[in-house]
Each structure stands twice: as structure tokens, then as C-alpha cells.
C-alpha positions as CSV (number, residue, x, y, z in Angstrom):
1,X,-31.3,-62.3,108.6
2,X,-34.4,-63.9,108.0
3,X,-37.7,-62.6,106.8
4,X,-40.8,-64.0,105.3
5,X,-42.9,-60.8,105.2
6,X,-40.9,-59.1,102.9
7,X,-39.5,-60.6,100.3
8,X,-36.8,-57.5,99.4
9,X,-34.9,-60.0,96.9
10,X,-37.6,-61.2,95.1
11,X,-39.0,-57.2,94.6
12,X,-35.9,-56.9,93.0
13,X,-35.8,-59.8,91.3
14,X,-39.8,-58.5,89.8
15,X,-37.9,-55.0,88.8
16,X,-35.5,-56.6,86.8
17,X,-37.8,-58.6,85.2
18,X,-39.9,-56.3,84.2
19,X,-36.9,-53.7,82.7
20,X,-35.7,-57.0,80.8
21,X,-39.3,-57.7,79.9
22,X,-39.9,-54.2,78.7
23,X,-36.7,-54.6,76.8
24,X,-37.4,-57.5,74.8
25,X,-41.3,-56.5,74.0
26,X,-39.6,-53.0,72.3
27,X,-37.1,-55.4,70.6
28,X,-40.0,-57.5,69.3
29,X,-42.3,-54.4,68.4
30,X,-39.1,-52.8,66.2
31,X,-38.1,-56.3,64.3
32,X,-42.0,-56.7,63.9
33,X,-42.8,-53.4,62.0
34,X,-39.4,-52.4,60.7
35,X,-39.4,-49.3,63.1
36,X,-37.5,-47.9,65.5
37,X,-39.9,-44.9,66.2
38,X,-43.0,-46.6,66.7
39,X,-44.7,-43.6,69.0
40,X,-43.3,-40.5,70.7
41,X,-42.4,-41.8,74.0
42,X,-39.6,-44.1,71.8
43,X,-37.4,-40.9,70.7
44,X,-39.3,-37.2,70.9
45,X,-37.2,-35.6,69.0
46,X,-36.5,-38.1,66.5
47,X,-40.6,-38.4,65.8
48,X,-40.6,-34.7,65.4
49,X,-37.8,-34.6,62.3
50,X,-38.7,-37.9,61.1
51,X,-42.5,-36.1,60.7
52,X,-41.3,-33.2,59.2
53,X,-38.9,-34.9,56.6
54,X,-42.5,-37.4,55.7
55,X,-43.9,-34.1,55.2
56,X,-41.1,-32.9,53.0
57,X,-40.4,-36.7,51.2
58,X,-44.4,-36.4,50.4
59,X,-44.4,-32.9,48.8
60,X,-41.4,-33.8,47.0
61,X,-43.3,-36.9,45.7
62,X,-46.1,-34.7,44.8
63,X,-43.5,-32.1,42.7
64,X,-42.5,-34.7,40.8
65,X,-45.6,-36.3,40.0
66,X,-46.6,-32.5,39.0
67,X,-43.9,-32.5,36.7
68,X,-44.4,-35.6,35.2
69,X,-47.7,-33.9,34.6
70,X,-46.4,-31.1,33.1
71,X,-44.6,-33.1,30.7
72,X,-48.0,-34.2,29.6
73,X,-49.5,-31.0,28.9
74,X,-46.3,-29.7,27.0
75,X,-46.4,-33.0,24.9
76,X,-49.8,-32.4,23.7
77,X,-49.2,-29.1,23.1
78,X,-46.5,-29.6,21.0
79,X,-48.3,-32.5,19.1
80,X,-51.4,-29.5,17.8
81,X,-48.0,-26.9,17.1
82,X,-46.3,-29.5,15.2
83,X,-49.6,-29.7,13.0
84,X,-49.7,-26.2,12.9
85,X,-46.3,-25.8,11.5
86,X,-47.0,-28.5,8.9
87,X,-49.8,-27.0,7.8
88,X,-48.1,-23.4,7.3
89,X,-45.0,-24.5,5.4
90,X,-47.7,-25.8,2.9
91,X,-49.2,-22.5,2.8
92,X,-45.9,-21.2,1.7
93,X,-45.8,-23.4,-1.1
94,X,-49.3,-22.9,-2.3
95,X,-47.6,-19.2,-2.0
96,X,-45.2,-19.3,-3.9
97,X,-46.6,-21.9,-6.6
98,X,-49.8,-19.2,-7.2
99,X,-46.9,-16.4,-7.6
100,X,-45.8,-18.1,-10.9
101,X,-48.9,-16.3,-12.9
102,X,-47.5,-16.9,-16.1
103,X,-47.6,-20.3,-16.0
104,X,-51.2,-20.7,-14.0
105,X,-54.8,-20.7,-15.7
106,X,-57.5,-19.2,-13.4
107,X,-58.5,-22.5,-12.5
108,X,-55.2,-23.5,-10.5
109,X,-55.0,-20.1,-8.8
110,X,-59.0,-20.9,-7.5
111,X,-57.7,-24.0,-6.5
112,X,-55.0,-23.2,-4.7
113,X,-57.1,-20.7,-2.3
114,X,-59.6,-23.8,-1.8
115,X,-56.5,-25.2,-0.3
116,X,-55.5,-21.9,1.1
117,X,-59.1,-21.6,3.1
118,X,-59.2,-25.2,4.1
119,X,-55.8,-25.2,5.6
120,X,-56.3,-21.8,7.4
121,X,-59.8,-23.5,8.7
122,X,-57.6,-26.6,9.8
123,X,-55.3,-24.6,11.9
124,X,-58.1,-23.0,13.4
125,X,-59.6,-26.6,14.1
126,X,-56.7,-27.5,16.1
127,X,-56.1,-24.6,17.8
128,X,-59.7,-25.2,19.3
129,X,-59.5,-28.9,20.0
130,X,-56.1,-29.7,20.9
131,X,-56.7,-30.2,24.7
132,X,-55.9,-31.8,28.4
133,X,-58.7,-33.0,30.0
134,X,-60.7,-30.6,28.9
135,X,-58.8,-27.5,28.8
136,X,-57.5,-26.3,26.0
137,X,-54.6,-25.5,25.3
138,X,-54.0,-23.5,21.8
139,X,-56.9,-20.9,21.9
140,X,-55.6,-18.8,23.8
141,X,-56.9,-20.0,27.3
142,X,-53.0,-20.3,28.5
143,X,-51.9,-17.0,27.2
144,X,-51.7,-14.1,30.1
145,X,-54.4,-11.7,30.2
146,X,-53.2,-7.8,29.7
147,X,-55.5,-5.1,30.4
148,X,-54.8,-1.5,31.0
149,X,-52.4,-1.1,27.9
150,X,-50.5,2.0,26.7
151,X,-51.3,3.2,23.2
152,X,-47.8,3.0,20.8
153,X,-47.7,-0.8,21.1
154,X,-47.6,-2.7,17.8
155,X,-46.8,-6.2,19.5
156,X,-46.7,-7.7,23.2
157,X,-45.8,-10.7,24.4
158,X,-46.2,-12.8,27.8
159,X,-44.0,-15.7,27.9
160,X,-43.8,-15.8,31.7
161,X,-45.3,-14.4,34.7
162,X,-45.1,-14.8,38.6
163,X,-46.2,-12.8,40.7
164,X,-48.8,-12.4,43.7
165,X,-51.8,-10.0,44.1
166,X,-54.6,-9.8,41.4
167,X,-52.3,-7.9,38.9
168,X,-48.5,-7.1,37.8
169,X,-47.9,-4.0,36.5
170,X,-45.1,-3.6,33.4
171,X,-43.7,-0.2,32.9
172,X,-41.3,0.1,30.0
173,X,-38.7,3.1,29.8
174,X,-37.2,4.1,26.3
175,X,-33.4,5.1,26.8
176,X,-32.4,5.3,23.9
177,X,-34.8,6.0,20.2
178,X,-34.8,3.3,17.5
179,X,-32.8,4.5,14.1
180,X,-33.0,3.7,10.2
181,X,-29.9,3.4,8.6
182,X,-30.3,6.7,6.4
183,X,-28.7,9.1,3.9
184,X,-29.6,12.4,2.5
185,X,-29.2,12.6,-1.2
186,X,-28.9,16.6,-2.2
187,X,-29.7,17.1,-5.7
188,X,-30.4,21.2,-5.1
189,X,-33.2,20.9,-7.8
190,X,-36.4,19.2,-8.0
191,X,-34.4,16.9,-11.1
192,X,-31.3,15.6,-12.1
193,X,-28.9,18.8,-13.8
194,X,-26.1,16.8,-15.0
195,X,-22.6,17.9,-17.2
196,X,-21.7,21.0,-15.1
197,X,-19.2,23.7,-16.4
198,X,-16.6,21.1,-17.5
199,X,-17.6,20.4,-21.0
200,X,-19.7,17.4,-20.2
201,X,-22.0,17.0,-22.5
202,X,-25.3,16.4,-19.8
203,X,-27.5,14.7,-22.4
204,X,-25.5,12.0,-22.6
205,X,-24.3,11.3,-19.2
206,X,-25.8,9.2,-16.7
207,X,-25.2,9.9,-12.9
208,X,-24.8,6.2,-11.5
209,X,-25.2,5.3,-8.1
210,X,-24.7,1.8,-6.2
211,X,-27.4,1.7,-3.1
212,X,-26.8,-1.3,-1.0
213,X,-29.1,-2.5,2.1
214,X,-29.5,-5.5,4.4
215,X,-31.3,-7.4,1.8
216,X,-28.8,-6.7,-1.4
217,X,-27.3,-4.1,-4.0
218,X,-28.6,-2.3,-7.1
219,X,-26.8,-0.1,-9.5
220,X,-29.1,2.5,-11.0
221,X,-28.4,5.0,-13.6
222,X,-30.3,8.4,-14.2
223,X,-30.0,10.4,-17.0
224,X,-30.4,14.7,-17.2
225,X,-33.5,15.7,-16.4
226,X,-34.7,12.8,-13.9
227,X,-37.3,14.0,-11.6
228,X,-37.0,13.1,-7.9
229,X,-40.4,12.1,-8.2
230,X,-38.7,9.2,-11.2
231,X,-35.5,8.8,-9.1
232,X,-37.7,7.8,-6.0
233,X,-40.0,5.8,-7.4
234,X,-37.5,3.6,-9.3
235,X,-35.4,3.2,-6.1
236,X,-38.6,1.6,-4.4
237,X,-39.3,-0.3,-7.4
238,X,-36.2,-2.6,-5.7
239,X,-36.8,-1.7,-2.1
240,X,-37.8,-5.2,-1.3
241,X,-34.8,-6.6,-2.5
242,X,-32.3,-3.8,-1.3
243,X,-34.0,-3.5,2.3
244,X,-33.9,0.5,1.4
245,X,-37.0,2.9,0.5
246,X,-36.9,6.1,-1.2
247,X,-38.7,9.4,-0.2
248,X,-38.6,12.9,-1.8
249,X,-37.6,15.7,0.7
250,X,-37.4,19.4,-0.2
251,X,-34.4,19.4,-3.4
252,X,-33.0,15.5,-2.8
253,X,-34.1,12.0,-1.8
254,X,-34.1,10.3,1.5
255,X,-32.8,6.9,1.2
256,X,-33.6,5.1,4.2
257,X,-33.4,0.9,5.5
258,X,-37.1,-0.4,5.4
259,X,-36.1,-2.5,9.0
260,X,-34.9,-0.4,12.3
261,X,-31.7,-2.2,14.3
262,X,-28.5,-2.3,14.3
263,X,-28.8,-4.7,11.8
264,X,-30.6,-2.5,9.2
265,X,-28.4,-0.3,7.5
266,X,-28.1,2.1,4.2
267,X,-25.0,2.4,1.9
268,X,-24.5,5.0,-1.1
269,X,-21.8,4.3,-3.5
270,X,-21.4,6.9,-6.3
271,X,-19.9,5.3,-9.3
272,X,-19.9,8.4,-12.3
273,X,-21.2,11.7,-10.9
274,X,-22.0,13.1,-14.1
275,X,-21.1,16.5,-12.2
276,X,-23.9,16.5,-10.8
277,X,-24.1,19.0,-8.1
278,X,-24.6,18.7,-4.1
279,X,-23.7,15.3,-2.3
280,X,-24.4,12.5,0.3
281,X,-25.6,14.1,4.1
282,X,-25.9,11.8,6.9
283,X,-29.4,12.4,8.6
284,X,-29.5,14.6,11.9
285,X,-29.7,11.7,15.3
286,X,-32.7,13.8,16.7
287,X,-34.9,14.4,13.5
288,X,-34.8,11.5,10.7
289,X,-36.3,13.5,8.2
290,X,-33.4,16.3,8.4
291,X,-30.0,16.3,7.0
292,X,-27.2,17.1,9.2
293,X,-25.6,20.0,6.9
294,X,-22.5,19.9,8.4
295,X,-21.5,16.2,7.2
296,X,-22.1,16.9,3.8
297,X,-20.1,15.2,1.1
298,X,-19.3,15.9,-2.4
299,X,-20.7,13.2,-4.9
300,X,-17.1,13.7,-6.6
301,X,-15.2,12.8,-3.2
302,X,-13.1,9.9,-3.2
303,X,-15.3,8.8,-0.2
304,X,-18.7,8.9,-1.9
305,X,-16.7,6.9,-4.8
306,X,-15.8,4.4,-1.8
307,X,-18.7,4.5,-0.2
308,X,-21.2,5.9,2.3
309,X,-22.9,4.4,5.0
310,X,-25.2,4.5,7.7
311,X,-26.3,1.9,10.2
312,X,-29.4,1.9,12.6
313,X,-30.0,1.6,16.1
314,X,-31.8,-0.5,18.3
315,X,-34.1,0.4,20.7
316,X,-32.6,1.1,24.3
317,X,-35.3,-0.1,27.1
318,X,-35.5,-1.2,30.7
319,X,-38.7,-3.0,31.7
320,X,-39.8,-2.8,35.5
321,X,-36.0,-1.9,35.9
322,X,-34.6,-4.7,34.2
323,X,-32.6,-3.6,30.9
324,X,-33.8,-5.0,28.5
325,X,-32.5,-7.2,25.6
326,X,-33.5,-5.1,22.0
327,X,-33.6,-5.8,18.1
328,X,-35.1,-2.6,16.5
329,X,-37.8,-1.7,17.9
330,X,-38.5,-4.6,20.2
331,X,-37.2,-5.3,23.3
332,X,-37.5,-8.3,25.7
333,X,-36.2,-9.5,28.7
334,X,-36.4,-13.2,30.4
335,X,-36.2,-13.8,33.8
336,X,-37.8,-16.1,36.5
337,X,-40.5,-13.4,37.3
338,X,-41.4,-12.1,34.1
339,X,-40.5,-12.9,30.3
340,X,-42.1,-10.8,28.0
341,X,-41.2,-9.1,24.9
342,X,-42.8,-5.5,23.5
343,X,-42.4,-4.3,19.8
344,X,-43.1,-0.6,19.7
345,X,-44.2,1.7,16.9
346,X,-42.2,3.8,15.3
347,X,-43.1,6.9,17.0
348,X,-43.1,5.5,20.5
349,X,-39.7,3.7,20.2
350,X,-38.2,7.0,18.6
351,X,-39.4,8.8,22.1
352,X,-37.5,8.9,25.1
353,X,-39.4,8.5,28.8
354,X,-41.8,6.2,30.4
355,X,-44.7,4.3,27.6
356,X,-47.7,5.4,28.8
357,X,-49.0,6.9,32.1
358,X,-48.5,5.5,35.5
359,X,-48.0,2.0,33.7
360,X,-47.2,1.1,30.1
361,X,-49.4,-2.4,30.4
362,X,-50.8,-4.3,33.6
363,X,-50.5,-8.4,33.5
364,X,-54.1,-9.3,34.9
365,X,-53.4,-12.9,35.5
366,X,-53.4,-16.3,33.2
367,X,-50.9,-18.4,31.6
368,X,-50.2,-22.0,32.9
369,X,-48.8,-22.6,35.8
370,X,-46.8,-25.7,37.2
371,X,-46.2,-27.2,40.9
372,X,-42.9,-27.6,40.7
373,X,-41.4,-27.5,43.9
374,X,-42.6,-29.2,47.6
375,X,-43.3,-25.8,49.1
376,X,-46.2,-23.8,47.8
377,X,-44.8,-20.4,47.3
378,X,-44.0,-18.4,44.7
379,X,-40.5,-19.3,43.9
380,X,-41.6,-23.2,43.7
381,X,-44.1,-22.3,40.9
382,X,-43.1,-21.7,36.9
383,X,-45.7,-19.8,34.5
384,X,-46.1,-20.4,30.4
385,X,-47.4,-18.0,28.4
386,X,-49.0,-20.4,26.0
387,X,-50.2,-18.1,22.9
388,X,-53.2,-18.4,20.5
389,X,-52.5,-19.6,17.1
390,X,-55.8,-19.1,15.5
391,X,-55.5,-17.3,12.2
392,X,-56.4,-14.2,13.1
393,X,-53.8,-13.5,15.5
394,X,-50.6,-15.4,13.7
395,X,-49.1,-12.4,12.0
396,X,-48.3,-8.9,13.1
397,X,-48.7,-5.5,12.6
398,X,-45.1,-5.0,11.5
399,X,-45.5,-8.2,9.1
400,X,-48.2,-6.3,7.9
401,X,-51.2,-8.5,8.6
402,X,-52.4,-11.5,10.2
403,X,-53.1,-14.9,8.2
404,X,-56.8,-14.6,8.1
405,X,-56.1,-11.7,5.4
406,X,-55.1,-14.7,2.8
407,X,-58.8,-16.1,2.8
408,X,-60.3,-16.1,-0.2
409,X,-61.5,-12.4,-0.5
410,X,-59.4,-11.0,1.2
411,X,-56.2,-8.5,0.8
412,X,-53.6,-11.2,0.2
413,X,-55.2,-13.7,-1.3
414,X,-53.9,-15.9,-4.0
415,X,-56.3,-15.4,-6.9
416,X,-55.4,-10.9,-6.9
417,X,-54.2,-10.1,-3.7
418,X,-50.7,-9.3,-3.0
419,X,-48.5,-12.4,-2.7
420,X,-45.5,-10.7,-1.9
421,X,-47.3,-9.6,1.5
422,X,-49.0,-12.7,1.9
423,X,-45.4,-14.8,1.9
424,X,-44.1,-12.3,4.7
425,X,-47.3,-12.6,6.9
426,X,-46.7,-16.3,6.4
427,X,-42.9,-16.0,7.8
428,X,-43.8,-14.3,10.6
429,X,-46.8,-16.8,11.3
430,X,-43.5,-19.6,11.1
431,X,-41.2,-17.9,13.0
432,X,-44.1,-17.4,16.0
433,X,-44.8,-20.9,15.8
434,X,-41.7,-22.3,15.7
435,X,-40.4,-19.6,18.8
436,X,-43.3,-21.2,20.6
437,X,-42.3,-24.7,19.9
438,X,-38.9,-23.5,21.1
439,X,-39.7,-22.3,24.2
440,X,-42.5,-25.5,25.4
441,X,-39.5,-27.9,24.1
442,X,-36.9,-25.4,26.4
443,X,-39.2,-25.7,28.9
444,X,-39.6,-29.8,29.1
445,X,-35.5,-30.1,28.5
446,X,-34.5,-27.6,30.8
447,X,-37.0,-27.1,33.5
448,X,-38.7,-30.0,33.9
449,X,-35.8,-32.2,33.5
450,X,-33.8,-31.0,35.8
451,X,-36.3,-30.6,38.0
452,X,-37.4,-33.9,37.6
453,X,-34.0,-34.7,38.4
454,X,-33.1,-32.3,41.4
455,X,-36.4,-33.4,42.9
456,X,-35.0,-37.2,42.6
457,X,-32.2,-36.5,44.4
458,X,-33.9,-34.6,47.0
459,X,-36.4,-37.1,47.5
460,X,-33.5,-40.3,47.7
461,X,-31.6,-38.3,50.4
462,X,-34.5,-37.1,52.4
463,X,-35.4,-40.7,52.0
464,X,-32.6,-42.0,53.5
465,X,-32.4,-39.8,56.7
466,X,-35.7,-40.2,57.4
467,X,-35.1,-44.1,57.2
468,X,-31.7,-43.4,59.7
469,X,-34.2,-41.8,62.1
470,X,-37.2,-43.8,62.3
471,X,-36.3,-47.4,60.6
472,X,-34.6,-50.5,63.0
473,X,-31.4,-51.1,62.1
474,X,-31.9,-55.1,62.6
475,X,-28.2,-56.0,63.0
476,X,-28.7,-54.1,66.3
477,X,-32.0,-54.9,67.0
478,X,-31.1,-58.5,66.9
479,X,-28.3,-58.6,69.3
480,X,-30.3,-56.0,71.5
481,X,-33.4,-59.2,71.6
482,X,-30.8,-62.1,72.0
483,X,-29.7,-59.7,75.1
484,X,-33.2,-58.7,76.0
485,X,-34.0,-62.9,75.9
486,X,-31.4,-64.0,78.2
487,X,-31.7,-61.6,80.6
488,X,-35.3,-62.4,80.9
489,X,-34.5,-65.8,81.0
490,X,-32.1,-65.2,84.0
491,X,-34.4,-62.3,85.9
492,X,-37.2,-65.2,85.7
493,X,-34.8,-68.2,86.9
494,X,-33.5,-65.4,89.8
495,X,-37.1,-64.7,90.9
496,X,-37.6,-68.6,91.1
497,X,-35.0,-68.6,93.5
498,X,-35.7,-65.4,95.4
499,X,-39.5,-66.6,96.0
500,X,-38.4,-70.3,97.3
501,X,-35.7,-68.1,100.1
502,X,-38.4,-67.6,102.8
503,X,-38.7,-71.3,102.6
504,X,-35.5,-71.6,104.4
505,X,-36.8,-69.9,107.7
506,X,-39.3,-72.6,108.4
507,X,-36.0,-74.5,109.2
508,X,-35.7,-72.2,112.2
509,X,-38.8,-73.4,114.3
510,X,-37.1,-77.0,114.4
């Protein structure tokens, strides 16, 4: 049949055309711009998870720029502690050199707490300049903020902190009291009554004890007649090198470690009784100052000749549920909500139940905190407690004082003031400082570099199936356009063909 008003095979040959058109114009757009997903109508559902996994590649970006960051901050940090530490180990020295008062005119002991105050100045210099961009980062600015807290605390410590609302509150329990090592000497007389009914002649005889304590051992000897008063205070004369006080109770002394822990502990080890009368008690679990009467044993016993001991306890605490980690009468626990540790006084750690009412201590915000996850919540975010370490707060109660108390006038400094103090503030000052210097290098090692790392990863493979989604694959692309251009190339040669058929039925009017 012919027909010249409709030209059906050249309508189809337009179709095909166009399709093969269409074809090779999406094969040109993806080898142009390198994608396969260049707007929705390409693949729907592919935009939507190649959108969300740009939104996930780009926060993970951001994470590890954060930490990066992070890593910045600690550095500088650690550059002022490092000072800091310097600094005190020279205190130590200037310590210890001033102790040797034989051997040190006026003069050198003056100039030694010159050097004393200008170093304590020093460390309060850096602890007030040592900043990022402004903030600081050693007074104290990254250190938690604790309001609301319970009387009976001698130290407390944020390390960590995560939580949401305006405030955390901390309640710590006691389970279980913190001990001395102790022992109940029982003289039955306000003095020594030595030789007995066997002939001994008592003034002549010495009663001679061994007393032993975390820190060493001393043998004393006590003649007839010794007060308990004398006995006492020549036991404390050596208490800092035994790790043992003396105290007078009732008719017999109360020997007792100076530290609390299961690592404090008090041995008595008679060597000559001298027939002296009564023996060595072991003290009573629920009052310290009390001898348990039952336990009571003979200073001529082949036991008291061996030996007699008594070791302390730690502390037994849960915080907000969590038992706690303890050493005497602190206890701390570390996890990736809260790290904290809490050093009690004696009284409170001795007294089972909650510390304080309703809460021991509320956590009222602070600290530093890092970015270091893609999603903002809570479990993405790490805090640092970052403490001050100005003068006045590097020490403790239980070291007995804080550095600013070796300035010049002050208790321990190094012209009169009592060195022996002075050198443990010092300690404790070295051991904070160097904890802290612990826990920021902990902090770089472990969590940022592996977070660093695990953010690496996550960004390479997110990477990669975003790119399998939305990128061309050009060895496919390719052979799609070579496709795309020959069948354009034939549509076009077809419809040349189809247009010129209607020609043919001209041929029919002769």
C-alpha cells in the first residue's frame, strides 16, 4: 500500500532516533562529568543513598579533622606540663640540697628560696599562658565544674564526664570502711615493770621489740620504768621511716600504719620480753581505737617471738552503681561516661552508707570536649578533665599541703620551715603532674589514634560505595556511546530512507 499523508515508517524511524539520540546525549553527559547520577530522574534510589553516604563521607571528614585538632590542643598542653614537671623536679633538689643544714650558711638557704619563689611564680606563669587560640588550657578553664559537694571529701577528681542535661549527679556508697594496719601493745601499767617473779634482775633488762611498717624496721629497746608517754614518743621519733605511729591508750600503746590500704600494714616482733607482763592484741574491725581482748597474746609466746601482724584495708565503694576501683581511702572508677576519682577522710571512709544526702557531689558541666565521631550525639563525643596546676592547688590535703606553702614565709619553706613536709607536698605535686601527662599522652595514643584510624577506614569504604553508586564506570560507558553512535547513525540513514518512500507513489499517476 501506498500513502503519502502518513508517513508511519518514517514516525518510527523519528522514535528510534530520538531513543538512540537520548542514549548517546546520557552517554556523553556521564563520560563528560565522571557521573553516572547526574540528577534524580537517572537512578532515584541510587541519588537517595549516594546523598546520604556524602552526608556521612562529609561528617566523617569533619571527625577527623576534629581530631587532628584535638591532637593540637593535647600537644600544647603537654608542651606547658612538661615545663611544669621540669620545674618541680628542681624544686626537689633545691629540697633536698637546703636539708643538708650543716653544711649551708644562711646565705645559701636565702638563696635557695629565691629560687624556690621564682620557680613556684614560673609554674604559675605557665599555667596561665599556656594556651589554643585563646583559651587556656592549664588554669583550670578545662577542669569540670563540681557544685553541690558532700562534706568528708579530702580530694576529688574529674578526669571525664558525658552526660546530657545541665548537671550529673555522683553518689558514692561506702561498702566496706578503710583500715590501718594496727596492734595493741598491753603493758597493764602506765610504764615498763620489767624482771617478773623469775629472778630477773628488772634494772638491768631491756624489753626489745622489732616494729616493722611499709616503709622499714626498727629495733628499740626500753628499760624498767619506761613511760608510755617515753615508749610512744620514741616510736614516732622513726614513724617516718617505719610507716608506723605510736599512741598511748588506757595501760599500753597503739601502734598503728601512718597510710590506710591493703598495702599499709603493722608488724610487732618481740625479741627479749624482759618478763614483762600483758601482750600483743589485734585491734577490734568496728572500733580502731579498741583491742579485741579475745586475740590477746603473750609477749613470751613463740608467736610474738615470730612475729605479729596486721594489714589494712581498702576502701570498698560503688560510684553511681559502678564498683569502684580503691587504694585506701580513695576510690576511682573509669569508664566512657564518667572517670573520676574521690579520696575520703578518715571518718567518712571508715562509715558505711551513702556520702552525703540525696547526692555526694553534682558535676555542673566543663572539661574539654572533642568531636570525634560523624554523628553528633553523645556517644560520638569524648570529655578531658584537664586540671589546674597553679601552685595553690598542686598538693593535697592528705600530702599535707599544697605547693604554695613553700614560699618564702610560709610553713614549709626552706630557710625554717619543715623540709621533710615540704619534699612530700613536692611528690604529690609530681605524681599529679605526671598522672596528668599520662592520661593527655593515653588520650592522643589511644583515642585519637585509633580514632584517627577507624575514621580512615570508614571514610575509604564509604568512599568507595558512594563512587560504585554515583561514578561512570567508563569501560561501560564507552561501549554504551560506541552503541549509542551507531545506532544514531543507522536511525538517521533509516529515516533518510523512510522520508524519500512517498516519493515512489508519484510513479503511480504515470
Amino acid at each position: 500500500m501506498s500513502r503519502i499523508n502518513t508517513n508511519v515508517s518514517s514516525l518510527v524511524a523519528q522514535r528510534v532516533l530520538g531513543q538512540n539520540n537520548f542514549g548517546l546525549n546520557n552517554s556523553l553527559e556521564r563520560l563528560s562529568t565522571g557521573l553516572r547520577i547526574n540528577r534524580g530522574k537517572d537512578d532515584p534510589a541510587g541519588l537517595i543513598a549516594s546523598e546520604n553516604l556524602r552526608s556521612e563521607i562529609k561528617a566523617v571528614s569533619a571527625a577527623i579533622n576534629n581530631a587532628e585538632r584535638a591532637e593540637r590542643v593535647v600537644n600544647i598542653a603537654e608542651g606547658g606540663l612538661s615545663e611544669v614537671s621540669g620545674l618541680l623536679v628542681e624544686l626537689q633538689g633545691l629540697i633536698t640540697n637546703s636539708a643538708n643544714t650543716a653544711g649551708l650558711s644562711d646565705a645559701e638557704k636565702n638563696a635557695n628560696q629565691l629560687q624556690i619563689d621564682s620557680i613556684l611564680q614560673t609554674i604559675d606563669r605557665v599555667a596561665d599562658q599556656t594556651s589554643f587560640q585563646g583559651s587556656k588550657l592549664l588554669n583550670g578553664n578545662l577542669d569540670f565544674r563540681v557544685s553541690s559537694q558532700a562534706s568528708g571529701i579530702d580530694d576529688l577528681r574529674v578526669n571525664g564526664a558525658k552526660f546530657d542535661g545541665d548537671s550529673l549527679d555522683v553518689n558514692v556508697l561506702v561498702t566496706q570502711s578503710a583500715q590501718r594496719g594496727g596492734l595493741f601493745l598491753s603493758l597493764g601499767a602506765t610504764s615498763l615493770n620489767l624482771g617478773g617473779t623469775g629472778g630477773t634482775d628488772g634494772t638491768t633488762s631491756t624489753f626489745v621489740v622489732e616494729i616493722t611498717g611499709s616503709l622499714g624496721s626498727r629495733e628499740f629497746s626500753f628499760a624498767s620504768g619506761t613511760t608510755l608517754a617515753q615508749v610512744k614518743d620514741t616510736i614516732n621519733t622513726f614513724s617516718d621511716v617505719l610507716g608506723v605511729s605510736a599512741v598511748t591508750s588506757g595501760t599500753g600503746i597503739r601502734l598503728q600504719s601512718t597510710e590506710f590500704g591493703e598495702d599499709a600494714f603493722t608488724t610487732v616482733k618481740v625479741i627479749d620480753d624482759a618478763q614483762q607482763a600483758g601482750g600483743v592484741y589485734n585491734l577490734t574491725s568496728t572500733n580502731f581505737a579498741s583491742a579485741d581482748t579475745s586475740s590477746g597474746v603473750a609477749y613470751s609466746a613463740t608467736s610474738a617471738a615470730n612475729g605479729i601482724r596486721d594489714e589494712g584495708q581498702d576502701i570498698g565503694a560503688t560510684i553511681n552503681g559502678i564498683v569502684a576501683t580503691t587504694d585506701g581511702k580513695t576510690a576511682k572508677i573509669d569508664t566512657d561516661f564518667l572517670n573520676l576519682q574521690v579520696t575520703l577522710d578518715t571518718s567518712t571512709s571508715q562509715t558505711l552508707g551513702a556520702v552525703g544526702t540525696g547526692r555526694t557531689f553534682a558535676i555542673a558541666g566543663g572539661g574539654a570536649t572533642f568531636q570525634l565521631g560523624g554523628k553528633v550525639d553523645i556517644q560520638s563525643k569524648v570529655t578531658l578533665g584537664v586540671s589546674e596546676v597553679a601552685i595553690r592547688k598542686l598538693g593535697s590535703n592528705a600530702a599535707g599541703g599544697f605547693l604554695d606553702d613553700l614560699s618564702s614565709g610560709k610553713s614549709f619553706n626552706v630557710v625554717d620551715g619543715d623540709l621533710t613536709a615540704a619534699q612530700k607536698v613536692v611528690s604529690e605535686a609530681i605524681e599529679q603532674v605526671s598522672t596528668l601527662r599520662g592520661r593527655l599522652g593515653a588520650f592522643q595514643r589511644n583515642t585519637l589514634g585509633a580514632t584517627r584510624r577507624s575514621l580512615g577506614v570508614n571514610l575509604e569504604n564509604s568512599s568507595a560505595a558512594e563512587s560504585v553508586i554515583r561514578d561512570t564506570d567508563f569501560a561501560s560507558e564507552t561501549a554504551a556511546l560506541t552503541r549509542s553512535q551507531i545506532l544514531v547513525s543507522a536511525a538517521t540513514n533509516t529515516l533518510s530512507l523512510a522520508n524519500s518512500q512517498p516519493q515512489t507513489a508519484l510513479q503511480l499517476l504515470g
